[in-house]
DSSP file (Angstrom, degrees, kcal/mol; ACC not computed):
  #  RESIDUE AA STRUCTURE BP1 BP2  ACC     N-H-->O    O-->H-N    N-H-->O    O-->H-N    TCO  KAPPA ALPHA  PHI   PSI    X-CA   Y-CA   Z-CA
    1    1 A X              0   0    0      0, 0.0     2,-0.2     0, 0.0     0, 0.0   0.000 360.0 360.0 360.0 145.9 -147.1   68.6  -17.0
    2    2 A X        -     0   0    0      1,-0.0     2,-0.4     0, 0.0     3,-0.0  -0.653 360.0-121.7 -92.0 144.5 -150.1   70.1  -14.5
    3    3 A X        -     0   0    0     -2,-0.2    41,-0.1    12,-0.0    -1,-0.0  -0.767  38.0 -93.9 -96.0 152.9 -153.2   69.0  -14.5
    4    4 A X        -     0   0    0     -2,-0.4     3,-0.1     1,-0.1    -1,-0.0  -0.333  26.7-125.0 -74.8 157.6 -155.9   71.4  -15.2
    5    5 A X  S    S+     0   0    0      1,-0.2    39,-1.4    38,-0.1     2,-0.4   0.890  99.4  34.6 -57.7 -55.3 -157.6   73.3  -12.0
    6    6 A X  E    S-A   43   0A   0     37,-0.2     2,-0.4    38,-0.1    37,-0.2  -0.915  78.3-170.6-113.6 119.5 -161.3   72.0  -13.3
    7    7 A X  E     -A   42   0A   0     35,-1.5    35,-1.5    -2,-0.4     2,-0.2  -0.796  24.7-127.0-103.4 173.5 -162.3   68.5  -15.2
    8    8 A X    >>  -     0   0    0     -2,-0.4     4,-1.8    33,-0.2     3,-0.6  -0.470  46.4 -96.1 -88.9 166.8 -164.6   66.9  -16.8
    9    9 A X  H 3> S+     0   0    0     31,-0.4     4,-2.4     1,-0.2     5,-0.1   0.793 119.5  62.0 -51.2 -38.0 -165.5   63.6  -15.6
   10   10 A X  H 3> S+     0   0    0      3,-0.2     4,-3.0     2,-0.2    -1,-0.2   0.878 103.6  45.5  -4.1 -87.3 -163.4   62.1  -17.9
   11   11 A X  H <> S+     0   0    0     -3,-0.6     4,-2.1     2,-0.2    -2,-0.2   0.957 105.4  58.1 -55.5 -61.2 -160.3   63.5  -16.7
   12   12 A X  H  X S+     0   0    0     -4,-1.8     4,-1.2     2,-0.2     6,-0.6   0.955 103.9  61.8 -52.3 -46.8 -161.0   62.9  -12.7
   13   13 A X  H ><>S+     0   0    0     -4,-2.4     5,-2.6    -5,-0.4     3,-1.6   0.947 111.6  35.3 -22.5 -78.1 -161.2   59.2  -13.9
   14   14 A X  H 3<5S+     0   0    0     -4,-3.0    -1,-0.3     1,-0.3    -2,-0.2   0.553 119.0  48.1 -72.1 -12.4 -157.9   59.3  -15.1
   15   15 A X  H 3<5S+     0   0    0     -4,-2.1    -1,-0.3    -3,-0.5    -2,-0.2   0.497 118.6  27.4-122.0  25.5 -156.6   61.1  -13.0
   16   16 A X  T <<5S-     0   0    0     -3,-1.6    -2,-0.2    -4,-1.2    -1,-0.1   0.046 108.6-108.5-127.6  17.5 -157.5   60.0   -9.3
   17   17 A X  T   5 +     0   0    0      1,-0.2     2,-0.5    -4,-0.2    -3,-0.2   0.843  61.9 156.7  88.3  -7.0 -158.0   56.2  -10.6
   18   18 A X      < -     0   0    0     -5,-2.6    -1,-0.2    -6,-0.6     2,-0.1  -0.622  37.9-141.7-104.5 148.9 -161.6   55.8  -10.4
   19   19 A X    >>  -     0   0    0     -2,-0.5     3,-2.0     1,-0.1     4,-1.8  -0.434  38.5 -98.7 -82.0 178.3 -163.7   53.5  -12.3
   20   20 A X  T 34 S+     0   0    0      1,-0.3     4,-0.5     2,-0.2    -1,-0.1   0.378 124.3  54.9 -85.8   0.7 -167.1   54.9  -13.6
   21   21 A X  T 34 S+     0   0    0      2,-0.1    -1,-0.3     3,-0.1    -2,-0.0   0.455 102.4  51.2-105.0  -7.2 -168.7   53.5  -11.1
   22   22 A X  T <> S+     0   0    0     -3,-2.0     4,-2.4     2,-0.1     5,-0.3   0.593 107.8  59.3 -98.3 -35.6 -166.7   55.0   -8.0
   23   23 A X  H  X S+     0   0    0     -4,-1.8     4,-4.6     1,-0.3     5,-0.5   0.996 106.8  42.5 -88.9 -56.1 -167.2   58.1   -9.6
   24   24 A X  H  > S+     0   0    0     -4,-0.5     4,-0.9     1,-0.2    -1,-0.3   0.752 110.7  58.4 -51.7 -13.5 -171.0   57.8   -9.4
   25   25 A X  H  4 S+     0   0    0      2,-0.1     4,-0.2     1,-0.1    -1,-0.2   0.950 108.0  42.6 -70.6 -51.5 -170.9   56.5   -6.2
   26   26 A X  H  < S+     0   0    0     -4,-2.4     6,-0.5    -3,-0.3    -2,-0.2   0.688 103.7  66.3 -79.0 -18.0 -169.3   59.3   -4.9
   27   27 A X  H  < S+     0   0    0     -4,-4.6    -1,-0.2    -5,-0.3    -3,-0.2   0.901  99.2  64.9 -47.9 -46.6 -171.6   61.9   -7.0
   28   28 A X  S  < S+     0   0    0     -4,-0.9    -2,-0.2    -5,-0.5    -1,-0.2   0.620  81.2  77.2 -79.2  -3.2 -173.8   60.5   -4.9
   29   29 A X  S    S-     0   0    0     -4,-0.2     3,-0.0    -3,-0.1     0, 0.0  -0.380  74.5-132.7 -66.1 163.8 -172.6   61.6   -1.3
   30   30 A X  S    S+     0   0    0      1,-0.1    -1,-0.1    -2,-0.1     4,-0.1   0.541 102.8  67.0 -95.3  -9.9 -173.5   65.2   -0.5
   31   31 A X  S    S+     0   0    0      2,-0.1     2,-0.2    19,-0.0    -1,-0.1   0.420  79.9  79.8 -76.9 -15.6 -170.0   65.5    0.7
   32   32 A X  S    S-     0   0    0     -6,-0.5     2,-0.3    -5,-0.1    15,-0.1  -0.539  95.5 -83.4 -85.6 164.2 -167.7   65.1   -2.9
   33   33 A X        -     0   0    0     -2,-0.2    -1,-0.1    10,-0.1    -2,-0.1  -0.644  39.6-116.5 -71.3 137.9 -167.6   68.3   -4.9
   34   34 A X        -     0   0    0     -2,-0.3     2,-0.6     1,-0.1     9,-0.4  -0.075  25.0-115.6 -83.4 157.8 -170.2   69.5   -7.2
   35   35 A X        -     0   0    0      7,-0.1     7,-0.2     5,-0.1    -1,-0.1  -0.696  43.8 -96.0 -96.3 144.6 -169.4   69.9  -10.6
   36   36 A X     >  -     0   0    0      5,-0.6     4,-1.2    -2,-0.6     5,-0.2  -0.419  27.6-139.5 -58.3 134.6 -169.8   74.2  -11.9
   37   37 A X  T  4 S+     0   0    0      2,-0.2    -1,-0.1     3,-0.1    -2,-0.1   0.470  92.5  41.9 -63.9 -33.4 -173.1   74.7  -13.3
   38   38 A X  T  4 S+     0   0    0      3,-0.1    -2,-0.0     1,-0.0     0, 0.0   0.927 127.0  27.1 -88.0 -61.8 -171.8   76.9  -16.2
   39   39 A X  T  4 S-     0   0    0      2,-0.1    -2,-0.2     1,-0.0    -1,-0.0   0.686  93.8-137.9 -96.1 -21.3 -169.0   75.3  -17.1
   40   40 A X     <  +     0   0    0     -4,-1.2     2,-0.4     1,-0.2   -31,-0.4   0.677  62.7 109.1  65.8  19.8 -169.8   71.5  -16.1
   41   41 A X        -     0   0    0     -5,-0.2    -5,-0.6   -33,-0.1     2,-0.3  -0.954  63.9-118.1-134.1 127.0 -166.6   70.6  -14.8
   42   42 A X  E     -A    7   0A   0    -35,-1.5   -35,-1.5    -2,-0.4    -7,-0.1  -0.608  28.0-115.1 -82.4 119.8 -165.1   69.7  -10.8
   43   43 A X  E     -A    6   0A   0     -9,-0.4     4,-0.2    -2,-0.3   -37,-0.2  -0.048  23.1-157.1 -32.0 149.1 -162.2   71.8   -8.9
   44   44 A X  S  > S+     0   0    0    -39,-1.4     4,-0.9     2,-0.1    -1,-0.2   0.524  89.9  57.6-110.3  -7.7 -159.9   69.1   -8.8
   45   45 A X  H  > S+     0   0    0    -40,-0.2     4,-1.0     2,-0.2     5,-0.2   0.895 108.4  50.9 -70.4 -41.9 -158.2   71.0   -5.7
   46   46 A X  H  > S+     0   0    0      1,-0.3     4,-2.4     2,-0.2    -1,-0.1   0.820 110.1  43.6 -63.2 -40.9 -161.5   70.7   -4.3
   47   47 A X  H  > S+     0   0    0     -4,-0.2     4,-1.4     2,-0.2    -1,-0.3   0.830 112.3  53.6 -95.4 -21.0 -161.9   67.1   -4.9
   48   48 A X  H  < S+     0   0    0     -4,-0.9    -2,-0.2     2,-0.2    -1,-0.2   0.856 110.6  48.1 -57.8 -26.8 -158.1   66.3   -3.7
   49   49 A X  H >X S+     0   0    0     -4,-1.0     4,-2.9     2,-0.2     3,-1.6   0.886 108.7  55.9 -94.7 -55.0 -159.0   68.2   -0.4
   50   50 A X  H 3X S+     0   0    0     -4,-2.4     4,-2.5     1,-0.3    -2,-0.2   0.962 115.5  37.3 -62.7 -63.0 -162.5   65.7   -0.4
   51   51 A X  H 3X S+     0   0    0     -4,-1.4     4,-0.7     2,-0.2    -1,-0.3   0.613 114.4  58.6 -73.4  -3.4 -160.0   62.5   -0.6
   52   52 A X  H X>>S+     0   0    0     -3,-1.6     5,-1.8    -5,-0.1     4,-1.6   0.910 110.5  46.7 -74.6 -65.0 -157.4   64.5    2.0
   53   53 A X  H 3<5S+     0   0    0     -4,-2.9    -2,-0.2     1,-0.3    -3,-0.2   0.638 108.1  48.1 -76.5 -17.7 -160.3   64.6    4.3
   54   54 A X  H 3<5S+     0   0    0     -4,-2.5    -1,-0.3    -5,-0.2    -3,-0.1   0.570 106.5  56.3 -98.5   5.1 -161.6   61.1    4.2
   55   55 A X  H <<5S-     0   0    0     -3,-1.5    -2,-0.2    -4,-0.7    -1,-0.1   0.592 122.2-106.8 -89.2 -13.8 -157.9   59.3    4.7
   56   56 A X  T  <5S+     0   0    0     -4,-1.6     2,-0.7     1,-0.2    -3,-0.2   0.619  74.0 140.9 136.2  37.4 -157.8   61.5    7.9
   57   57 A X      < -     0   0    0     -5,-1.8    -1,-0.2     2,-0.0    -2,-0.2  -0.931  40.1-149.6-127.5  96.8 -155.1   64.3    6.8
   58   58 A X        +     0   0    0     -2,-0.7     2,-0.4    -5,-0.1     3,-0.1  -0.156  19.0 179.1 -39.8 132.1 -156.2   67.5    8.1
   59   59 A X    >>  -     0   0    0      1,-0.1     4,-1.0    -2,-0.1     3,-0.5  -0.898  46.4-101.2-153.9 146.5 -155.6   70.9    6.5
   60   60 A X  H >> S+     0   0    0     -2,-0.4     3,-1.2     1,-0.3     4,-0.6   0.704 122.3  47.0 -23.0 -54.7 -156.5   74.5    7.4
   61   61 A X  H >>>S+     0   0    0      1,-0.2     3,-3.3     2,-0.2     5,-0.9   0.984 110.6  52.4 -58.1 -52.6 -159.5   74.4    4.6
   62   62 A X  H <45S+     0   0    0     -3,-0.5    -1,-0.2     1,-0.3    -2,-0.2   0.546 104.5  53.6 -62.6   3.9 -160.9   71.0    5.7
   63   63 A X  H <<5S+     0   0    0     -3,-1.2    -1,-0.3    -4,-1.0    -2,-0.2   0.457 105.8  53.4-101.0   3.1 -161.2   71.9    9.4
   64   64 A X  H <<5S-     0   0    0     -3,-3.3    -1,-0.2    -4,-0.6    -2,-0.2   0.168 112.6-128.2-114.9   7.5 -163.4   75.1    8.5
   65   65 A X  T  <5 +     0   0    0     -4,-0.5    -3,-0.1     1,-0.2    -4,-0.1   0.691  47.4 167.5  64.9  17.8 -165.4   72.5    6.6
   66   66 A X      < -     0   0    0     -5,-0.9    -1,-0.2     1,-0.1    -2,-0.1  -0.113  31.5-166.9 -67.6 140.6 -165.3   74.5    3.4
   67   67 A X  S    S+     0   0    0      1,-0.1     2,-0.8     2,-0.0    -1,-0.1   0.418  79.8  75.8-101.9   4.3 -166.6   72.6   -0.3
   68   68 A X  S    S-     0   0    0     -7,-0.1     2,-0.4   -22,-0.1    -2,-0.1  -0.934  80.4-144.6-126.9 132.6 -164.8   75.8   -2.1
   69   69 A X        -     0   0    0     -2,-0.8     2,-0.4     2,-0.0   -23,-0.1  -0.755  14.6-126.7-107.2 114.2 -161.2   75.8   -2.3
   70   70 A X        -     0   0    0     -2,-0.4     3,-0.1     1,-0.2    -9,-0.1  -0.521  23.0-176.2 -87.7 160.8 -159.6   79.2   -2.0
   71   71 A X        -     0   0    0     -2,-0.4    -1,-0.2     1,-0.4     2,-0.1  -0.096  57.1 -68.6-128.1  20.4 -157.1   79.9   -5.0
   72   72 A X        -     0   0    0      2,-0.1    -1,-0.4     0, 0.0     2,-0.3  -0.392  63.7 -46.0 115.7 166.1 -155.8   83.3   -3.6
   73   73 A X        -     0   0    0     -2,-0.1     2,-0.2    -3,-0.1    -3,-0.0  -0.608  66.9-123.9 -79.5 147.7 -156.4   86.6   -2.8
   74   74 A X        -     0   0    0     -2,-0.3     2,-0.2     1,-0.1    -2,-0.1  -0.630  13.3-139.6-116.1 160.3 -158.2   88.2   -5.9
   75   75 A X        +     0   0    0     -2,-0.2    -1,-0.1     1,-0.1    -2,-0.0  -0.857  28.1 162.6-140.6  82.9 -157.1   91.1   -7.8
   76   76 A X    >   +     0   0    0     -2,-0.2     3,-0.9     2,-0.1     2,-0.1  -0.138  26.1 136.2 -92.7  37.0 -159.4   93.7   -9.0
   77   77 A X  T 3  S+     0   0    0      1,-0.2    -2,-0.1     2,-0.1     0, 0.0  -0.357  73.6  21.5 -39.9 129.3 -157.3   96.6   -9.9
   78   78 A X  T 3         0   0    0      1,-0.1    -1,-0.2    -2,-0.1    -2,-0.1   0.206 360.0 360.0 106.9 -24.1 -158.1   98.1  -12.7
   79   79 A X    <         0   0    0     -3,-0.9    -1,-0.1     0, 0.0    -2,-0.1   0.426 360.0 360.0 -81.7 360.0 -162.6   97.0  -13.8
């Protein structure tokens, strides 16, 4: 089973391990990813890339210093 792209706080508890008190700690850097204003819920690629980048394991997005995680080339054939 996958885990879905965006959770709710809930879910990123369970599923990176943090107690409710790690997770407000790290709300509180400017550096974790922000949770979607419309929807209320955090990339969870975004926040895998955030814990990538502070055990010291580089990848293409985290050296361009990006907090949005790209998902592909988009495909607007057809609106």
């Amino acid at each position: 089973m996958t885990s879905p792209r965006f959770m709710n706080d809930t879910q990123l508890k369970e599923h990176f391990g943090l107690s409710d008190r790690a997770l407000t700690r790290l709300r509180a850097t400017h550096l974790f990813p922000r949770k979607d204003g419309l929807i209320g819920k955090t990339d969870s690629r975004a926040v895998h890339f955030f814990f990538d980048r502070r055990i010291g394991l580089d990848s293409d997005s985290s050296r361009d210093n990006f907090v949005a995680v790209n998902d592909g080339k988009e495909n607007f054939d057809g609106i």
